[in-house]
C-alpha positions as CSV (number, residue, x, y, z in Angstrom):
1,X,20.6,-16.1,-73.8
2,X,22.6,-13.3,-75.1
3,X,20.8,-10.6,-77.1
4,X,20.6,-7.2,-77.7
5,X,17.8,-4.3,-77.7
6,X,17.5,-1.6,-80.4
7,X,15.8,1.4,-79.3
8,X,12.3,1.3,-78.8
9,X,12.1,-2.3,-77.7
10,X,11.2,-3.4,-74.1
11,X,11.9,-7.2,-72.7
12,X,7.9,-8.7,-71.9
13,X,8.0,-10.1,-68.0
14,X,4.5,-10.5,-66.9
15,X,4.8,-14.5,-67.6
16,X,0.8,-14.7,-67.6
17,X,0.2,-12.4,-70.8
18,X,-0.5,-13.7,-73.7
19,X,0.5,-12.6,-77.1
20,X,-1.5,-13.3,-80.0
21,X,-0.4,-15.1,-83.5
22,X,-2.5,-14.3,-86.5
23,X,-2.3,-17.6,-88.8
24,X,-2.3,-17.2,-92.4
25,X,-2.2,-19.5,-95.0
26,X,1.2,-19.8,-95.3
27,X,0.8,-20.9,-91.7
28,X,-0.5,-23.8,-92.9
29,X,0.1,-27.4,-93.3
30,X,-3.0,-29.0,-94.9
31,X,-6.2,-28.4,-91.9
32,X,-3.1,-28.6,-89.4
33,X,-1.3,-24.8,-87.7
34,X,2.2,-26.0,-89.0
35,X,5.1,-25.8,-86.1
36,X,7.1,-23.5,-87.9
37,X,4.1,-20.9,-87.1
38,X,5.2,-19.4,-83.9
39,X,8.7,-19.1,-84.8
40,X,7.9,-17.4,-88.5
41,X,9.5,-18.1,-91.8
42,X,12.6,-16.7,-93.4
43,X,10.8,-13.0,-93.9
44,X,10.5,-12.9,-90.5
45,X,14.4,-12.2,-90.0
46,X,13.5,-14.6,-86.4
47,X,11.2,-11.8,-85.2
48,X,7.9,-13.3,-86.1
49,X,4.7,-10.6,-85.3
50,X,2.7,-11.1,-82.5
51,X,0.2,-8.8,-80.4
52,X,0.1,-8.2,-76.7
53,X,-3.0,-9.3,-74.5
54,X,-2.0,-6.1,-72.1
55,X,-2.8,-3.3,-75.2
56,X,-5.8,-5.4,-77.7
57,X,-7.8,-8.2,-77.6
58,X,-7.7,-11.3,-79.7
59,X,-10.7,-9.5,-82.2
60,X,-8.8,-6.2,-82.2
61,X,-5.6,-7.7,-83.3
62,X,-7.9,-10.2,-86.1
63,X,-9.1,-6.7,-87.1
64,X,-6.3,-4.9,-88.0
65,X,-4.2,-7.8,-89.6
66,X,-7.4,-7.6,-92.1
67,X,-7.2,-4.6,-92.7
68,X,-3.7,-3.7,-93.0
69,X,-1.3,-7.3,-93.8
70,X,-1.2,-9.1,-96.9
71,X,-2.6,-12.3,-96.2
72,X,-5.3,-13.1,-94.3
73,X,-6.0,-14.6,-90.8
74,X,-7.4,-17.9,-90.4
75,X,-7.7,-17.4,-86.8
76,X,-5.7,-16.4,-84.1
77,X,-3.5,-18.4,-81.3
78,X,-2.0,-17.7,-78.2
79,X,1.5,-18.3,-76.2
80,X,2.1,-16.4,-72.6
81,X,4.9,-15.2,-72.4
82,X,6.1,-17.9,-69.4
83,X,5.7,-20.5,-72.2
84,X,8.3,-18.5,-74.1
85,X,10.9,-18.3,-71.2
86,X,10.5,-22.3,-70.6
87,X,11.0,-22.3,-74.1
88,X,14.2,-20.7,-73.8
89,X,13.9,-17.5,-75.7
90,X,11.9,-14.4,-74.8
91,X,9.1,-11.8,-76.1
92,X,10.2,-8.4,-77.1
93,X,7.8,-5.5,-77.5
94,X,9.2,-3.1,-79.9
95,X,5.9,-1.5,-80.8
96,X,7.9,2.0,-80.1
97,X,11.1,1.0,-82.2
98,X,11.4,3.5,-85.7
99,X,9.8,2.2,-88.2
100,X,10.9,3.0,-91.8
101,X,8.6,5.3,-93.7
102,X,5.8,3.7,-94.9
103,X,5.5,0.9,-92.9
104,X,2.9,-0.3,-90.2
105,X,2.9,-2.1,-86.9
106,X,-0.1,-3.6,-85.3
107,X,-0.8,-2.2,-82.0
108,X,0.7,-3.9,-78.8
109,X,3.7,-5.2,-81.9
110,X,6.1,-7.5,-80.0
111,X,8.0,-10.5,-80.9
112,X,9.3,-14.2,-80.3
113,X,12.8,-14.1,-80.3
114,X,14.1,-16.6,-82.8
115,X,17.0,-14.6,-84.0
116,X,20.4,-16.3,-84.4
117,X,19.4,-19.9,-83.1
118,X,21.1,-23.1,-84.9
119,X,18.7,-25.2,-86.8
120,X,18.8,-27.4,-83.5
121,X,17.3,-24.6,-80.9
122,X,14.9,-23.0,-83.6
123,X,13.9,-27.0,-84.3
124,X,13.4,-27.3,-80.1
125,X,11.9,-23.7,-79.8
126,X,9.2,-24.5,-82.7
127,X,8.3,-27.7,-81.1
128,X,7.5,-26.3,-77.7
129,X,5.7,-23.2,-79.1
130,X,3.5,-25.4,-81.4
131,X,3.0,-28.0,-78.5
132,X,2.0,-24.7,-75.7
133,X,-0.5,-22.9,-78.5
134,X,-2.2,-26.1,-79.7
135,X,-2.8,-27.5,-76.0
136,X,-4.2,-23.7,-75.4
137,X,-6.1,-24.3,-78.5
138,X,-7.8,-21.3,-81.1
139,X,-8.6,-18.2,-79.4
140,X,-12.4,-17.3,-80.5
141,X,-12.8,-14.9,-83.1
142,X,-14.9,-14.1,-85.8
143,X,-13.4,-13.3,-89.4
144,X,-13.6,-9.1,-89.6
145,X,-16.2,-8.1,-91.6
146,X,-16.3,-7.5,-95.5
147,X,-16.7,-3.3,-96.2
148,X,-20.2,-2.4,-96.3
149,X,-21.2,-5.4,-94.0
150,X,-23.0,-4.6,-91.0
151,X,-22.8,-6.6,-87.9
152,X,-26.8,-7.0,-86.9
153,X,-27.8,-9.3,-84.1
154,X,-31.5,-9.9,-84.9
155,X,-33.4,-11.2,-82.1
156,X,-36.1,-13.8,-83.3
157,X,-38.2,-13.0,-79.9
């Protein structure tokens, strides 16, 4: 594959992390993840968000996409980053690329390269992604709590 990094962006080698995918609605295909939802959508620009395992957990990265992205997660799935290279495309962290003012990244911020693939490859990438996360299956979480909520564990003993 022939790409390029910007400044700020590392290639991800450690084939045994995983990186995490928040699933929103638009994720979605009736009950079902959809297998467009670890290659992203058109607003993605073929960089769709994920988080690494190496800098927050599957909660922390739940966590902050509540409290800072538009839509909210449904849960959260996970590819390693050796899934991605069989795949044949590759994870790039960018977390310390410029951002333009006013704009966020979630810690550990890296990315699935889908960039510049023919509706073939993104078609073949997709379906290998989709077929790696749901044979993984959800990563446990619990939906981040509402403001004001506290988080009490009452024992009944």
């Amino acid at each position: 594959m022939d790409f390029e990094l910007t400044d700020g962006e590392s290639l991800m080698a450690s084939e045994h992390e995983l990186i995490y995918r928040q699933i929103t609605e638009h994720l979605m295909h009736g009950t079902n993840v959809a297998t467009h939802a670890f290659t992203g959508a058109t607003a993605d620009a073929g960089k769709p968000s994920y988080a690494r395992s190496a800098t927050v957990s599957a909660q922390e990265s739940r966590d902050w996409h509540a409290a800072n992205a538009k839509s909210a997660s449904l849960g959260v799935w996970g590819l390693t980053v050796g899934e991605v290279i069989i795949a044949n495309s590759h994870v790039i962290e960018d977390s310390k690329a410029p951002l333009s003012q006013g704009k966020v990244r979630s810690p550990g911020h890296c990315y699935v390269d889908a960039r510049e693939l023919d509706r073939l490859a993104l078609k073949d990438l997709r379906a290998q992604l989709w077929s790696a996360a749901m044979a993984r299956k959800e990563i446990p979480t619990r939906e981040p709590l509402a403001d004001g909520e506290l988080d009490i564990d009452i024992d009944p003993a």
